[in-house]
N, C-alpha and C positions, 0 to 999 in steps of 0.2 A: 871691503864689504859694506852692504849700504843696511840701516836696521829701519827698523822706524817705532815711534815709540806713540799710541792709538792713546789719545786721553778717553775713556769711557766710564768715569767714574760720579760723576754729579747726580744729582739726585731726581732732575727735571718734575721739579713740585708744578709747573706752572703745565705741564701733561695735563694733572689731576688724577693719577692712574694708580691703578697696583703694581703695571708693570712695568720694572727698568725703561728710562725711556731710548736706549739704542736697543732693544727689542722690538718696538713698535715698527710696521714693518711696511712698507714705500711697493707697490708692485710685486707683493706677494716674499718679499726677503725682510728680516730684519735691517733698521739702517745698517747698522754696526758691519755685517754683513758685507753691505759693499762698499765699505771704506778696505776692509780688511780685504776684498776680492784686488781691487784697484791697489792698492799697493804690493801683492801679488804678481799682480799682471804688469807690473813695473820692476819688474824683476827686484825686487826689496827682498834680501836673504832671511831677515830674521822679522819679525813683528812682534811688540812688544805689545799687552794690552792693558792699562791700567783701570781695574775696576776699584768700585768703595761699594753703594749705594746697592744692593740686590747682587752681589759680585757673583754671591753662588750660582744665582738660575740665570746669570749672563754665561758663565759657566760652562753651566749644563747643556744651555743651548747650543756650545762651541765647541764640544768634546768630541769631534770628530776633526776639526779647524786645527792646522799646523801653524796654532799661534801659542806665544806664553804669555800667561797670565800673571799677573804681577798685582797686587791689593792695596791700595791706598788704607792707611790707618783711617777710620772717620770717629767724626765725636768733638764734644767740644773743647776737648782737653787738646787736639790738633790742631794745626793752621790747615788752610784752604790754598788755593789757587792753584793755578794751570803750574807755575811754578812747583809749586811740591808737590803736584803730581809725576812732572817728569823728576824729580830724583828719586820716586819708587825704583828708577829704572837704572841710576847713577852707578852700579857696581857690575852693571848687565853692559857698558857699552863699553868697545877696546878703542885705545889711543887714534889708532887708523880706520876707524870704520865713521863714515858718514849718515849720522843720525837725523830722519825727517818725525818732525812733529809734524802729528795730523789729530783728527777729533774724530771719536767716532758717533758723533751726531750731524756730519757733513756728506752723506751719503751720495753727493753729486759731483764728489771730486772724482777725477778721470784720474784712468792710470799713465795717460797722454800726458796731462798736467805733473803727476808727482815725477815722473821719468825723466820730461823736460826741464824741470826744477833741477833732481840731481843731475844734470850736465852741464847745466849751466855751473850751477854749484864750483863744480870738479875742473870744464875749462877756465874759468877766471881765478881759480884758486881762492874761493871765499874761505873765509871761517866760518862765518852765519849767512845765510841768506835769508831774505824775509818775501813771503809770499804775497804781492800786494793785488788790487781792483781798482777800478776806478766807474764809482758808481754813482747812482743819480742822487741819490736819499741816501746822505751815511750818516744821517742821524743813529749814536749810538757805537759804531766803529772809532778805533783808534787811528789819527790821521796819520798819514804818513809825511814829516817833515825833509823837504831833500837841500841839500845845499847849494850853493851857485854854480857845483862842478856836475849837480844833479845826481850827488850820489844821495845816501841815507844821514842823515842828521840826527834826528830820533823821530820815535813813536809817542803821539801827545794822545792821551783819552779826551774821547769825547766831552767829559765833565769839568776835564782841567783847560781844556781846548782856548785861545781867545777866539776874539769874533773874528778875524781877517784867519787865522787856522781851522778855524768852524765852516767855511769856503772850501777847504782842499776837501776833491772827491775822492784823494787816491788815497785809502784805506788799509787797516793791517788786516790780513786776513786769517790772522793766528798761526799762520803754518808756517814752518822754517826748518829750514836746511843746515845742521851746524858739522862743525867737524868735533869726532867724538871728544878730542882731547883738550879742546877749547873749550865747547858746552861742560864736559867734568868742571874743567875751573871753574866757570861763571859760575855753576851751580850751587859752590859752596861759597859764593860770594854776595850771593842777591840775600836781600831779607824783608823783612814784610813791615817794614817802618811804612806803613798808610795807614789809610782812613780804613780800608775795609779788613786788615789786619793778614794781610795773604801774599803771599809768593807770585811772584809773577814771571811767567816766562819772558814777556817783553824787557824785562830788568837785564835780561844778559846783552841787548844788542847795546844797550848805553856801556857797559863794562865792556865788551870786545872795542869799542871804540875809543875808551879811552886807556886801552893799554894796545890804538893806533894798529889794530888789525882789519883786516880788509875785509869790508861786510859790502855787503849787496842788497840787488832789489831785483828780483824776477816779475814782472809784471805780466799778469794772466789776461788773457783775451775775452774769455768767458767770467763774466764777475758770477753766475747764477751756478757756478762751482762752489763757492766758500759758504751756501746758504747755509746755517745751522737750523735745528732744530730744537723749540724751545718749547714751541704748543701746538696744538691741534692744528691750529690756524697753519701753521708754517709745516706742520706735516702735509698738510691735503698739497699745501705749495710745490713742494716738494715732490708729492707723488705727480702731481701734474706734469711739469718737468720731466721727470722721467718715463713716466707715460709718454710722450712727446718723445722722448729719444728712443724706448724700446719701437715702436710706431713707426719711426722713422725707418728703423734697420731694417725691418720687416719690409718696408712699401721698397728699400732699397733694392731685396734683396728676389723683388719678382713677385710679390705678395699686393694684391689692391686691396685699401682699406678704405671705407666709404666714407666715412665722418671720425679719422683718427679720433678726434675731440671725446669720442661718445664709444670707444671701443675698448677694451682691458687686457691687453695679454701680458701675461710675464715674462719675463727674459728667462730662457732656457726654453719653450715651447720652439717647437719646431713645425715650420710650417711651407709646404710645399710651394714652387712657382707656378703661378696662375692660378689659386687660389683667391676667393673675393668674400673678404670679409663684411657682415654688414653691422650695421649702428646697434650698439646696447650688446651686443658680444662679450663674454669672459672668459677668456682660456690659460687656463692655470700652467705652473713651468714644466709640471711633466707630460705634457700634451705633446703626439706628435702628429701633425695632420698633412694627409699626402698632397698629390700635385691637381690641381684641378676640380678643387670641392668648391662648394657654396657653403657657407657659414651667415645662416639667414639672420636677419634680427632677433634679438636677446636670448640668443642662446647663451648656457654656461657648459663650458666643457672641460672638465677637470682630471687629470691625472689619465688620460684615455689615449689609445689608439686609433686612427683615424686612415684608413686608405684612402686609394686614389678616386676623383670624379663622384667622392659624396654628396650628397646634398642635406642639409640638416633645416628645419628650418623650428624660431619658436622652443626651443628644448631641451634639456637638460643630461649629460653625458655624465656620469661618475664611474671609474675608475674600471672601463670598461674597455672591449673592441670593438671597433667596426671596420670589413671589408671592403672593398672596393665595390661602387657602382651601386651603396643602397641609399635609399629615402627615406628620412626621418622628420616625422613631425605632420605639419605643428601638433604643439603640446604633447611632445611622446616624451615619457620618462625612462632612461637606460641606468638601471641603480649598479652600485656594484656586482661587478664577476660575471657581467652581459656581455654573450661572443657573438657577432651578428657574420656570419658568413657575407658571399660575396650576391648582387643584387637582390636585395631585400627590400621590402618594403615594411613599414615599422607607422602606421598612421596615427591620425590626432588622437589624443588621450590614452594609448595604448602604452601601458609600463611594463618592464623586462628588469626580471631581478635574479642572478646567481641562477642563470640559463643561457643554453646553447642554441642557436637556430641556422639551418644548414641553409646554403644557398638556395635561391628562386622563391623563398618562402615569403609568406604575408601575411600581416595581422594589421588591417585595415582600421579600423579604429576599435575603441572603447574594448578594452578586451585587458588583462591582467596574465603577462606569463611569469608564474614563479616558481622557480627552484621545477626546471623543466629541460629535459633535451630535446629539443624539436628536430627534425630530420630536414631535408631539402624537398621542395615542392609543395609544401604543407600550406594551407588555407586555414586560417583561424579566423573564423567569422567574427563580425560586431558582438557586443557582450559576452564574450566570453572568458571564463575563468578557471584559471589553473588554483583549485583550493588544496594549499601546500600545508596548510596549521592545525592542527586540532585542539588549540590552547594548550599543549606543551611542546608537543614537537614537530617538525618539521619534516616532507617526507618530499621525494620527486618524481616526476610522471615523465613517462617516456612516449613521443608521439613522433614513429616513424616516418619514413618516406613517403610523398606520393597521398598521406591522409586529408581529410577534407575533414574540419572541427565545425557544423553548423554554429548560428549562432545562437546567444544567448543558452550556451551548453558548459555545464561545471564539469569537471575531468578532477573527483577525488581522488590526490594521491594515498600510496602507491600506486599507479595505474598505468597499463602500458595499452596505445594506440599501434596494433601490427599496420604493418606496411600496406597501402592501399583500403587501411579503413575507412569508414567514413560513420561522421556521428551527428543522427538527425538534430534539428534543429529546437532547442530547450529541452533536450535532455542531461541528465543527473548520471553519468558516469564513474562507476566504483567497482566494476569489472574489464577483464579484457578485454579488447575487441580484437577479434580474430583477422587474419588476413582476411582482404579485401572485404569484410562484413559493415553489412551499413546493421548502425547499433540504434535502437532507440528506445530513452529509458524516461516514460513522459505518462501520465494518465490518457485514457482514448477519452475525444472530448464528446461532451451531452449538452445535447440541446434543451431544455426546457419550455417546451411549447404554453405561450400566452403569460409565462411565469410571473411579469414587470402587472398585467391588466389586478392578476390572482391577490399581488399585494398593495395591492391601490396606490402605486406609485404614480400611474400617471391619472388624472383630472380630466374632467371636460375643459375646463377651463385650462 
């Protein structure tokens, strides 16, 4: 059985946050998230996670996750390091199960990566294997020393480094692959005689070596895998990164995205072939959008349905539907519980909130439908307003098939629009209107003959 044991327990002061820093979240997921997804999808039977630092609402957040939680003691009455973090885990791992240490502030480790690790592992028969890079700037990283046979030698920190070992680019990259009943001994053997007074997990590959067990070096192809996450600065890093890969899968997958660089989707959005995404775009992960839509510039579409040959442009979607073959935007806003049937029109500044609107319908611009069921073939003129509030409560207005809403016309709910109504243009609706009755509910206008001369507004001058 293969486990793996997630360190997630540090405090990440250099955040600056309230919140845990493997909370903080890369592409719309907690990191932590896709360390734990990624060794998953690496078929890892068990996952161990060690929290200290905010342990609870790491927790909270993962009490759905078939992972175990396991609590680092904190305080200053304990020791620290990566080392006494994995013996939280020392009575949790069996003789025969192959244990990967991973971090969960490394959110761009593949599950390719940890998979490949344990095989390697299993065919060369290691005890430990250690996860290496080889990068340009390892200022900071623990070098990787190899012997003349090129196997592993040891791990030198960068601080203890000399100058001819301050030259090696090939790097520890903290992860490693031990066998459970090997890792148990070292564990009770390593001890925190340093400077910084702490456990180190690197302390075991020097003891497997000298009690002449056979350790290794898997060396990754990708160094921009081991990146951790320590501040803000290296979160954006990081999101970048992965932005770039979610992007990728997508353009892979039949999808054109116009300036990846400047687009946001999250991994789990679903997104139809021949679809063409444009620059400044956000589409959150429970997004599903059909085959053949336009996704105009800076839209955000979030948690929403989307059919086939839409076109949206400029706008903003929440946690809404839309049919196949309508036009949105620019600047329409779809709030939540908006069902837009199938070719609709939806134009500039026009919002939809917890309403229905049937197929062939239109609301051309500036116009407010709330808390409304519209019918199919319905015409909603410019300015008009569905007034749903009376300062406590909230009420809905029903406006059938086939009606014509003039514009600049309020429709106060309760109020129902029969089928083939039609309702003149600025008027105050807070009755029925009858089939096919044109409604008009407006002052008859007067003229005032000479009235501007009467009040001296206008001058010779």
């Amino acid at each position: 059985m293969n486990i793996s044991i997630i360190l997630a327990a540090g405090e990440g002061t250099r955040m600056k946050s309230n919140t845990p820093k493997v909370l903080h979240k890369i592409c719309g997921k907690p990191i932590l998230e896709y360390v734990i997804d990624a060794s998953k999808l690496a078929n890892v039977e068990k996952n161990y996670v060690i929290v200290g630092h905010g342990g609870e609402t790491v927790k909270n957040n993962f009490k759905d996750k078939d992972v175990i939680f396991l609590t680092q003691p904190m305080g200053d009455e304990y020791p620290y390091g990566t080392g006494y973090a994995v013996m939280q885990a020392i009575d949790y791992i069996e003789d025969d199960e192959n244990a990967i240490i991973l971090y969960g502030d490394t959110p761009l480790i593949s599950s390719k990566t940890i998979e490949e690790l344990l095989k390697f592992h299993k065919k060369n028969q290691y005890k430990g294997t250690v996860l290496t890079a080889i990068v340009e700037d390892p200022t900071g990283y623990g070098r990787i020393i190899r012997d003349e046979k090129g196997e592993i030698l040891k791990i030198v920190e960068h601080k203890d480094a000399t100058d001819k070992e301050l030259n090696i680019k090939e790097i520890n990259s903290g992860i490693y692959c031990f066998s459970g009943k090997n890792l148990k001994e070292a564990l009770k053997e390593i001890d925190n005689d340093n400077a910084q007074g702490e456990y180190y997990i690197t302390d075991v590959i020097p003891i497997l070596k000298a009690k002449g067990e056979n350790v290794g070096i898997y060396l990754i192809d990708n160094p921009d895998e081991i990146h951790g996450i320590n501040s803000r600065v290296q979160l954006a890093f990081c999101e970048k990164i992965m932005r770039e890969r979610i992007n990728q899968k997508y353009m892979e997958e039949g999808i054109t995205i116009i300036n990846p660089e400047n687009t946001y989707i999250e991994l789990g959005a679903k997104i139809g072939r021949d679809s063409i995404i444009y620059p400044g775009t956000i589409i959150t992960k429970d997004t599903i959008i059909g085959e053949e839509c336009i996704i105009g510039e800076n839209c955000r579409i979030e948690n929403s349905k989307i059919g086939n040959k839409v076109h949206i442009y400029s706008s903003t979607i929440t946690e809404s539907t839309v049919d196949d073959n309508c036009n949105i935007g620019p600047y329409a806003h779809l709030r939540p519980n908006s069902h837009l049937g199938k070719n609709i029109k939806i134009g500039n500044f026009v919002e939809v909130k917890n309403s229905t609107i049937g197929d062939n319908s239109k609301a051309g611009h500036l116009a407010y439908i709330g808390d409304a069921d519209v019918g199919k073939n319905v015409n909603i003129g410019c300015g008009v307003v569905f007034v749903n509030y009376n300062g406590r409560e909230k009420f809905r207005s029903t406006v059938e098939d086939n009606t014509f809403i003039g514009s600049n016309a309020n429709l106060v709910a309760p109020v129902v629009v029969r089928e083939w109504g039609y309702v003149a243009a600025g008027s105050t609706i807070t009755d029925e209107v009858k089939e096919g009755n044109l409604s008009i509910a407006r002052a008859r206008q007067i003229n005032k003959e000479g009235w501007v001369d009467k009040k001296g507004y206008r001058t010779k001058e």
